[in-house]
C-alpha positions as CSV (number, residue, x, y, z in Angstrom):
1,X,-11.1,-23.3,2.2
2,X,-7.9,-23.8,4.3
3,X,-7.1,-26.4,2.2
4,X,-7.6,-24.5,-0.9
5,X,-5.4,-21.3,0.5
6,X,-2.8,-24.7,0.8
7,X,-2.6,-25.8,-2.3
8,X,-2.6,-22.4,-4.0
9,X,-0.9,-19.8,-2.2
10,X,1.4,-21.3,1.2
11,X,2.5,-24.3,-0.5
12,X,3.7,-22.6,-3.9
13,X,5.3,-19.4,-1.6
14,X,7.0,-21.9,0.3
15,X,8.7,-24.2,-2.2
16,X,9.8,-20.8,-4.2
17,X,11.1,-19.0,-0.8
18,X,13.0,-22.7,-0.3
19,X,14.1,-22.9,-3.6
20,X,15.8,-19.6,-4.0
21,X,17.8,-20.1,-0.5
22,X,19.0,-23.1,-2.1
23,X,20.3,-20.8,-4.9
24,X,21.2,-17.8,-2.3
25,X,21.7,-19.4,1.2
26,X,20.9,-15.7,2.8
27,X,17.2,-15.5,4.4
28,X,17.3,-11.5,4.1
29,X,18.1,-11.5,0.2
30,X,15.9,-14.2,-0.4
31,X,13.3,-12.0,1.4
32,X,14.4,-9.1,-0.6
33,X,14.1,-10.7,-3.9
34,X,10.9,-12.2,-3.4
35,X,9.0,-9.2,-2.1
36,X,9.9,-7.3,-5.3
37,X,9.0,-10.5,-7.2
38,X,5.4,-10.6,-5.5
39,X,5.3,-6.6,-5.8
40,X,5.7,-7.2,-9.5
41,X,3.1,-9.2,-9.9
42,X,0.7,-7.0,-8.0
43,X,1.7,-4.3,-9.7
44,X,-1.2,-3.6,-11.5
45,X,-3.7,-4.3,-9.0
46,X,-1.5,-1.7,-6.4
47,X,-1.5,1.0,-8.8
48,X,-5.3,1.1,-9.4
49,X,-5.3,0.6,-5.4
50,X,-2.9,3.8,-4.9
51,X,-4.9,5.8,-7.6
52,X,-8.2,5.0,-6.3
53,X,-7.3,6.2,-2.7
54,X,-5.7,9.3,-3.5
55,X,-9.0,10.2,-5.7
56,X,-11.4,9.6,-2.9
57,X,-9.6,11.7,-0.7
58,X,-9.5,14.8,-2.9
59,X,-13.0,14.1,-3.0
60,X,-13.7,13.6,0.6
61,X,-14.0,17.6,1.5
62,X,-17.0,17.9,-1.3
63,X,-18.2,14.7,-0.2
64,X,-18.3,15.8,3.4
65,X,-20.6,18.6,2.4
66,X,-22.8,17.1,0.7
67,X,-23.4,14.7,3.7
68,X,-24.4,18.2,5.7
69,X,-26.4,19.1,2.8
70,X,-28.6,16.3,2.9
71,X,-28.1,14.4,5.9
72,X,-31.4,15.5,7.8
73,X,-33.9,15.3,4.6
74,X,-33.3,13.6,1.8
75,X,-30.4,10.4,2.0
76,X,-32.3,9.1,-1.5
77,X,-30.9,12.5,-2.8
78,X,-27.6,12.6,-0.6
79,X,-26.9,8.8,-2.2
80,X,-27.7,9.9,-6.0
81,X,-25.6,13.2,-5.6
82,X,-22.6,11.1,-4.3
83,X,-22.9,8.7,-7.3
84,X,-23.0,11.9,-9.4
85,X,-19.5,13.2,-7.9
86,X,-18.0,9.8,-8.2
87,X,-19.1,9.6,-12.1
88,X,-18.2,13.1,-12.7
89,X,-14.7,12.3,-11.9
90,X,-14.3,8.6,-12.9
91,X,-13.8,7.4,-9.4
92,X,-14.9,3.9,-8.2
93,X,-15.7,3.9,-4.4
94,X,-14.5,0.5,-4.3
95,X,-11.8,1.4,-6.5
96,X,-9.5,1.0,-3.1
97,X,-10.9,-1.5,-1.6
98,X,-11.1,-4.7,-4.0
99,X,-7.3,-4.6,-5.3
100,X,-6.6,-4.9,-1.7
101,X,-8.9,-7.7,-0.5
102,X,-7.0,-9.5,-4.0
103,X,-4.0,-9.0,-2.6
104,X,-4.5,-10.1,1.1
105,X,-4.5,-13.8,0.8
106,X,-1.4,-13.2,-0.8
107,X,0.3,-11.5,1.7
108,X,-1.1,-13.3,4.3
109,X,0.3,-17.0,3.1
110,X,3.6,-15.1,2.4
111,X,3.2,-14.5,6.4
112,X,2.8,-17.6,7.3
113,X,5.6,-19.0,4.9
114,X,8.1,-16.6,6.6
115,X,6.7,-17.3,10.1
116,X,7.4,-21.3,9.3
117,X,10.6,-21.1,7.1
118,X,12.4,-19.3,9.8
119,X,11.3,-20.6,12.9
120,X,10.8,-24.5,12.3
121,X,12.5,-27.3,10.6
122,X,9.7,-28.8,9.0
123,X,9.7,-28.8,5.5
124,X,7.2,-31.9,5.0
125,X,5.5,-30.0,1.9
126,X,8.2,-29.6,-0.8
127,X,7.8,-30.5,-3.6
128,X,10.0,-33.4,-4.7
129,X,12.3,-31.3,-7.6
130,X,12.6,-28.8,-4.4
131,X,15.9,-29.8,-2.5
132,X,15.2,-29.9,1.6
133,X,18.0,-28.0,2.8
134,X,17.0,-29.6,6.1
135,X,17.2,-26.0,7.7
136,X,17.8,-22.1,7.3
137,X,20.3,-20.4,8.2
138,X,18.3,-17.2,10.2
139,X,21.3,-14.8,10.0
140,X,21.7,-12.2,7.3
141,X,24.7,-10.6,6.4
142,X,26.2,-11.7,9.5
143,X,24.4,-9.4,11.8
144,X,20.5,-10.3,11.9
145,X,18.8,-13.3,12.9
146,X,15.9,-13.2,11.5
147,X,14.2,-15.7,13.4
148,X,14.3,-13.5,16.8
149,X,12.2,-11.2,17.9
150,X,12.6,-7.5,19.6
151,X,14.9,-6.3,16.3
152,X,14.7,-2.3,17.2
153,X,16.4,-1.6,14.0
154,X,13.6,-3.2,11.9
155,X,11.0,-1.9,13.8
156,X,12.1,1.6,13.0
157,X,13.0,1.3,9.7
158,X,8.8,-0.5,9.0
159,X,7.8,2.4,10.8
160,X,9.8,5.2,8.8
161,X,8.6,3.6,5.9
162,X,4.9,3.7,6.9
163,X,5.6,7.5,7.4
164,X,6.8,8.2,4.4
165,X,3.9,6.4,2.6
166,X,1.4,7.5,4.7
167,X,3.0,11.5,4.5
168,X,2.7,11.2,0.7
169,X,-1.3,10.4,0.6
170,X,-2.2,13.2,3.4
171,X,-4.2,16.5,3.1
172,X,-2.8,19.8,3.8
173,X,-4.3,22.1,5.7
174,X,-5.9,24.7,3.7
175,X,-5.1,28.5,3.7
176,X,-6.8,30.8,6.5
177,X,-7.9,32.6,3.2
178,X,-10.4,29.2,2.3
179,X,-12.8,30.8,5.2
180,X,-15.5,28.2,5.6
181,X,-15.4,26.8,2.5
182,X,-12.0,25.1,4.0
183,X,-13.9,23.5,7.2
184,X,-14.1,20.3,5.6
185,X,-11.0,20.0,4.4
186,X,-9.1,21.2,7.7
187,X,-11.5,18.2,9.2
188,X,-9.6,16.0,6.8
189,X,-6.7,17.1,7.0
190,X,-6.3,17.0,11.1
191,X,-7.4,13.3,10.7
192,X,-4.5,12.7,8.2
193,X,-2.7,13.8,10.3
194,X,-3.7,11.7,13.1
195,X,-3.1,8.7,10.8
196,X,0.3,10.1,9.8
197,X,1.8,9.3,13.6
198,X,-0.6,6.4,14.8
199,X,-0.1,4.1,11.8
200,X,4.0,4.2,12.1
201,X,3.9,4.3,15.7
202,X,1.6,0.7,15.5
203,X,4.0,-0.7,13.2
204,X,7.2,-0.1,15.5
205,X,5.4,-1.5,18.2
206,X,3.6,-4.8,16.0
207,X,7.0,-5.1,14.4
208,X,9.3,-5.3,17.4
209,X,7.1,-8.4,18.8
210,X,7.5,-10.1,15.4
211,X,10.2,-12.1,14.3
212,X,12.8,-10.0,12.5
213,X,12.4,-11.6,9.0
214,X,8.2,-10.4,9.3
215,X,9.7,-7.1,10.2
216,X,11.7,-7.2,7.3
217,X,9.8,-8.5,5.0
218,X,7.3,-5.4,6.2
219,X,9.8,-2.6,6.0
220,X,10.9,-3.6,2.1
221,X,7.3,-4.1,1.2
222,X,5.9,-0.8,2.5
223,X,9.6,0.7,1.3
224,X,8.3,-0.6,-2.3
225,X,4.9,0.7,-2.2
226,X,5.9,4.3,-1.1
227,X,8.4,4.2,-4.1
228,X,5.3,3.6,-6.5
229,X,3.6,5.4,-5.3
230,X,6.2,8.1,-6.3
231,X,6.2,6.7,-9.2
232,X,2.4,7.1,-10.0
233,X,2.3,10.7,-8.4
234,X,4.7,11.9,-10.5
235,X,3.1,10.5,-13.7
236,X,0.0,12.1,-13.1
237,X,1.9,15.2,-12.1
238,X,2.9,15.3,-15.6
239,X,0.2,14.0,-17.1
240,X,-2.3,16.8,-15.0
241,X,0.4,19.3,-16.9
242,X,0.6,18.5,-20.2
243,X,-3.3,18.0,-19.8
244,X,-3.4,22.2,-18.6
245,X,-0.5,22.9,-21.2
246,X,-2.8,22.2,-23.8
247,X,-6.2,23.4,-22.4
248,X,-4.3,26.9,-22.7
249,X,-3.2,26.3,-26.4
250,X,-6.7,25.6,-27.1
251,X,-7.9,28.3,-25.1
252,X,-5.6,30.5,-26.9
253,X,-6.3,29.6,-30.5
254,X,-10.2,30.1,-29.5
255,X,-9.1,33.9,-28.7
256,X,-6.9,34.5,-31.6
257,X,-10.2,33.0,-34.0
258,X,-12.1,35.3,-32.0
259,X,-9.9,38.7,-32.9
């Protein structure tokens, strides 16, 4: 299996990540350019990824309720009603999950490539059309090395970025007017909301013990996934309203017929 991960994922990553500083001798563009280049590629698998979580957690509150419905009596009944509300509104529970798990291996030999490219001089598994520069330079635009660890700057910037991201997929609380038909969702919501500090606040701290390049390469990848995720938000924002634009011309017509 290690072998495998090897020959498919590090060694390709690597050669490419050498190759383009042999065209662009700057660690942090190169690190730029091939994030959005691997972003690209996964950009399929992302998007069903995004869409998948943001439906699951609309459905969470009725979800939550029907585990109190039938938690004590009947979980044959609380499993087939669950089914039923993902069906009913074409969501996949694993919908989230496997685009991710896809894209892991991925991410994690782009890791390691960064983790060795910047901090060693071996470069023992080029391929032979790959020049060996012999070593890279760790300093971007004459003010980071990448190489170190402890880069504050970095740090913060990964962890505003998780922010942002994370801020776009929480619940709001619900109006005092929802009574208890809003319990569930103020549940959600307050967890969101524990998620919306802890998972920045663990990136700041995971990034500043990580060589600045990891950091980097962190920051611009989350920085890219909050930006599609605008991206797809804002589709289905207008796709939701042309949807209700013409429900109401149809609902319309059927009253004019009706007259």
């Amino acid at each position: 299996m290690q072998q495998l991960f090897q020959v498919t994922l590090y060694q390709p990553i690597f050669n490419g990540f050498v190759a383009l500083y042999n065209l662009i001798p700057d660690v942090g563009i190169d690190i730029l350019i091939i994030t959005i280049l691997i972003k690209l590629v996964l950009y399929p698998l992302t998007t069903k990824s995004i869409q998948a979580q943001k439906s699951l957690q609309v459905l969470q509150p009725k979800m939550d309720a029907l585990k109190k419905q039938y938690k004590k009596n009947d979980q044959q009944k609380l499993a087939k009603e669950t089914m039923k509300l993902y069906k009913d509104n074409k969501v996949s529970p694993f919908g989230s999950c496997l685009p991710l798990l896809i894209q892991l291996p991925i991410f994690l030999a782009l890791y390691w490539v960064l983790q060795a490219g910047l901090t060693t001089d071996n470069f023992g598994i080029l391929y032979s059309f790959v020049h060996n520069p012999g070593h890279l330079n760790p300093i971007t635009l004459g003010l980071f090395d990448l190489s170190k660890k402890g880069n504050v700057i970095l740090a913060l910037l990964a962890g505003a970025s998780q922010y942002w991201q994370t801020k776009m997929l929480s619940t709001k609380q619900p109006p005092k007017a929802a009574g208890k038909g809003g319990k569930d969702e103020s549940m959600m919501a307050m967890m969101n909301k524990q998620m919306l500090y802890f998972m920045p606040v663990m990136t700041i701290l995971i990034g500043f013990e990580l060589p600045a390049g990891l950091a980097l390469y962190w920051f611009l990848s989350t920085l890219t996934t909050a930006l599609q995720q605008v991206i797809i938000f804002h589709q289905q924002k207008k796709k939701n309203k042309s949807n209700s634009s013409s429900s109401d011309i149809v609902e319309t017509i059927a009253i004019d017929d009706k007259k």
